[in-house]
N, CA, C and O atoms as a GROMACS GRO file, in nm:
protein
  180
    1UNK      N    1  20.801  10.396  11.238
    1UNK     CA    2  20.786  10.519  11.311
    1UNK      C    3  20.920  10.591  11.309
    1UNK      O    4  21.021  10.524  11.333
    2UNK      N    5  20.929  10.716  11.283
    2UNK     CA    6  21.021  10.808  11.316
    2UNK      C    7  21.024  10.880  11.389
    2UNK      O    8  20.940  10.970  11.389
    3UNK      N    9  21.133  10.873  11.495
    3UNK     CA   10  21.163  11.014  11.550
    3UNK      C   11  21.253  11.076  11.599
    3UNK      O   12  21.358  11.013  11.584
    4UNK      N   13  21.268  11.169  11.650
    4UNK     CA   14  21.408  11.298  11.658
    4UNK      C   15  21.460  11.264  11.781
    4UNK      O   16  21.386  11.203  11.859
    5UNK      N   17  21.612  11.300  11.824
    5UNK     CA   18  21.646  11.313  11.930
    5UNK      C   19  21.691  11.460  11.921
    5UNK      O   20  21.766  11.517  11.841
    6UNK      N   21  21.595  11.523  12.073
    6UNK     CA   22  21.647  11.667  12.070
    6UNK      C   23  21.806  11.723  12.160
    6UNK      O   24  21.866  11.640  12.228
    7UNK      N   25  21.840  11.813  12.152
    7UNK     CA   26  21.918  11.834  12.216
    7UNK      C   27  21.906  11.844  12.364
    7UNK      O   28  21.814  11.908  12.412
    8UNK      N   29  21.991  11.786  12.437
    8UNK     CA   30  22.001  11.750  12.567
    8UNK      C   31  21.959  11.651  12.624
    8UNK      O   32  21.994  11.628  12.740
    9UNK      N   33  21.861  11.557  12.545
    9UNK     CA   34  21.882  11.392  12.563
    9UNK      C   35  21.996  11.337  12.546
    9UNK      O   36  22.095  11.359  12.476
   10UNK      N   37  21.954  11.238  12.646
   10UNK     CA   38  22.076  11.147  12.694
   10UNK      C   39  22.036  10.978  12.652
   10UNK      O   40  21.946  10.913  12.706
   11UNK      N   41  22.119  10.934  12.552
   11UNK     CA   42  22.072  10.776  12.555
   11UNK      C   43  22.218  10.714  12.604
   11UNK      O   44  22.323  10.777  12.614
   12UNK      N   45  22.198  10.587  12.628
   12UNK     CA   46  22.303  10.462  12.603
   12UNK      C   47  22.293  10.386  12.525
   12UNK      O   48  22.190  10.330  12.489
   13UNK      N   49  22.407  10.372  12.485
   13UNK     CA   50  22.358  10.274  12.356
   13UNK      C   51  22.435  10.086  12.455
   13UNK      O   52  22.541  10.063  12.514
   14UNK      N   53  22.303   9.993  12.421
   14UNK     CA   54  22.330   9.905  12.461
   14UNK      C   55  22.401   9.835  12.401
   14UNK      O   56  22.489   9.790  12.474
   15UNK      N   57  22.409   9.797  12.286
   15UNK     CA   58  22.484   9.696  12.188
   15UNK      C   59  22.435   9.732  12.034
   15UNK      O   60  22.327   9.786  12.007
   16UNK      N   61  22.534   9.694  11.942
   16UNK     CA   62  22.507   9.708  11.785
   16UNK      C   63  22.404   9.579  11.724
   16UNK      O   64  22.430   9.461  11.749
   17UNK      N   65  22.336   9.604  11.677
   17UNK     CA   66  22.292   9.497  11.624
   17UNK      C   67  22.270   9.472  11.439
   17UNK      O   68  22.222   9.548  11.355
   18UNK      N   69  22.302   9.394  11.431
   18UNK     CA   70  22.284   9.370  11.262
   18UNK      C   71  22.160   9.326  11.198
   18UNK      O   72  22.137   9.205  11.201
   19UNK      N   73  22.081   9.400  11.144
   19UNK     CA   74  21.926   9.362  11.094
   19UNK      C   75  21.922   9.358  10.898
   19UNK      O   76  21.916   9.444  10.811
   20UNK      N   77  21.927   9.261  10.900
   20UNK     CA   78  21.956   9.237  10.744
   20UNK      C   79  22.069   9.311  10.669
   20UNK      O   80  22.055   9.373  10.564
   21UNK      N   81  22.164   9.296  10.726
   21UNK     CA   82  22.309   9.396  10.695
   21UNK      C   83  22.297   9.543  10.707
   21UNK      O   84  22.362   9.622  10.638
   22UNK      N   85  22.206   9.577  10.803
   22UNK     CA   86  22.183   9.716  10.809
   22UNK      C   87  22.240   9.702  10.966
   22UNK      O   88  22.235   9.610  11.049
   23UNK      N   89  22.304   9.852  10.968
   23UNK     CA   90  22.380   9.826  11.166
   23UNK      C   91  22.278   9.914  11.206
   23UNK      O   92  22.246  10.017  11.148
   24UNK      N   93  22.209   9.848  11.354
   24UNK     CA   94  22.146   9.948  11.443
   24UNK      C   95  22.186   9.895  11.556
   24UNK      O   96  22.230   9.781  11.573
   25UNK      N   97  22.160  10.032  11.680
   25UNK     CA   98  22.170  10.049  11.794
   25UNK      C   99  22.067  10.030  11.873
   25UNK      O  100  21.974  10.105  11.842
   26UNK      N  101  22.034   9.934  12.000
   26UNK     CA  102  21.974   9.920  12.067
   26UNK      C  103  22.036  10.043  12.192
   26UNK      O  104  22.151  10.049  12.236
   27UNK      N  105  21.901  10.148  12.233
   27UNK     CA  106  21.938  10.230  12.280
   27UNK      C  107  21.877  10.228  12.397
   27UNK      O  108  21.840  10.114  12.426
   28UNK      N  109  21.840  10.343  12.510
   28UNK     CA  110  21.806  10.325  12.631
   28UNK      C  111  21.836  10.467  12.702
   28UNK      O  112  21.954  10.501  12.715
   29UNK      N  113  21.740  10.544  12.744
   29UNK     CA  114  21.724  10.641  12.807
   29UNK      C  115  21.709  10.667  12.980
   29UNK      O  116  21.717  10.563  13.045
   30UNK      N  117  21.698  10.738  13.024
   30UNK     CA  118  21.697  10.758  13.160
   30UNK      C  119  21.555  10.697  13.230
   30UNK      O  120  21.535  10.641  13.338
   31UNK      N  121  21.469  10.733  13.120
   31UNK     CA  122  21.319  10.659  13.176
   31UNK      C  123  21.256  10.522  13.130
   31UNK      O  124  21.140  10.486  13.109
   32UNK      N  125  21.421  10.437  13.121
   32UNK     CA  126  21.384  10.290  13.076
   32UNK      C  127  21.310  10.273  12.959
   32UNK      O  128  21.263  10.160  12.942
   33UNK      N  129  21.288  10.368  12.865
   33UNK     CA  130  21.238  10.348  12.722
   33UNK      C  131  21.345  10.315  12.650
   33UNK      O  132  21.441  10.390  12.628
   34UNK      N  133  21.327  10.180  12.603
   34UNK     CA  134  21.420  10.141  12.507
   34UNK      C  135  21.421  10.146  12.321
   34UNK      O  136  21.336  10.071  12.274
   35UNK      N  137  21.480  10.200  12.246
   35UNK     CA  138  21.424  10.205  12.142
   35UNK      C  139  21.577  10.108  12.030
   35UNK      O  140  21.679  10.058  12.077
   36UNK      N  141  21.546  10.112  11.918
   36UNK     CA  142  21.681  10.042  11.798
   36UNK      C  143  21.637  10.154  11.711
   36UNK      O  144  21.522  10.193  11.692
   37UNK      N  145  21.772  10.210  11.651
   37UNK     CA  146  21.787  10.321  11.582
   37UNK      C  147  21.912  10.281  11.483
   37UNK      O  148  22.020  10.228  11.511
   38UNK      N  149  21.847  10.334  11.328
   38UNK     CA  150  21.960  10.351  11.231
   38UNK      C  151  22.050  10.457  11.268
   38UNK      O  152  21.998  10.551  11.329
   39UNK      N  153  22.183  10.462  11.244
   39UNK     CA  154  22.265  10.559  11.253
   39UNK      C  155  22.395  10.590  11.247
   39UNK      O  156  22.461  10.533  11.335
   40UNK      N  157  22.462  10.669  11.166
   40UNK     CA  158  22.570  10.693  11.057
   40UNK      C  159  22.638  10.673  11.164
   40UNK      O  160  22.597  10.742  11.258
   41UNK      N  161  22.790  10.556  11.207
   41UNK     CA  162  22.844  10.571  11.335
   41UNK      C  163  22.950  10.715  11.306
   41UNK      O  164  22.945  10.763  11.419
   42UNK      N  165  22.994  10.760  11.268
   42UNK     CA  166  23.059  10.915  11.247
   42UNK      C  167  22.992  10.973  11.330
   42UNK      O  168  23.077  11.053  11.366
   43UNK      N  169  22.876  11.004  11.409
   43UNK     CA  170  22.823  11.093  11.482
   43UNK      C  171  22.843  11.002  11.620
   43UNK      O  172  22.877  11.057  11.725
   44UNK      N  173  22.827  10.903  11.615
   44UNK     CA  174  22.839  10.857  11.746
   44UNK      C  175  22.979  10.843  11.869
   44UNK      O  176  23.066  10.756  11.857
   45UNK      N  177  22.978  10.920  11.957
   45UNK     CA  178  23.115  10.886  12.031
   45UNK      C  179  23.102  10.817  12.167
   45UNK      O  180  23.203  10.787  12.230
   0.00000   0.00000   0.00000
């Protein structure tokens, strides 16, 4: 499944995780939906 984060969401990112040498983020929003997301860390601060 894919999907977008729009502008003015807010996640946390819980921890990095390593999935077959690929890095993802276990993430987490304001309404306890937790999701893991690929993503270039250059965008992330």
């Amino acid at each position: 499944m894919a999907e977008y984060v729009d502008t003015g969401e807010e996640f946390t990112i819980d921890e990095k995780v390593n999935v077959d040498g690929s890095l993802r983020f276990k993430i987490h929003n304001s309404k306890g939906e937790t999701y893991y997301i690929t993503i270039n860390e250059t965008y992330v601060w």
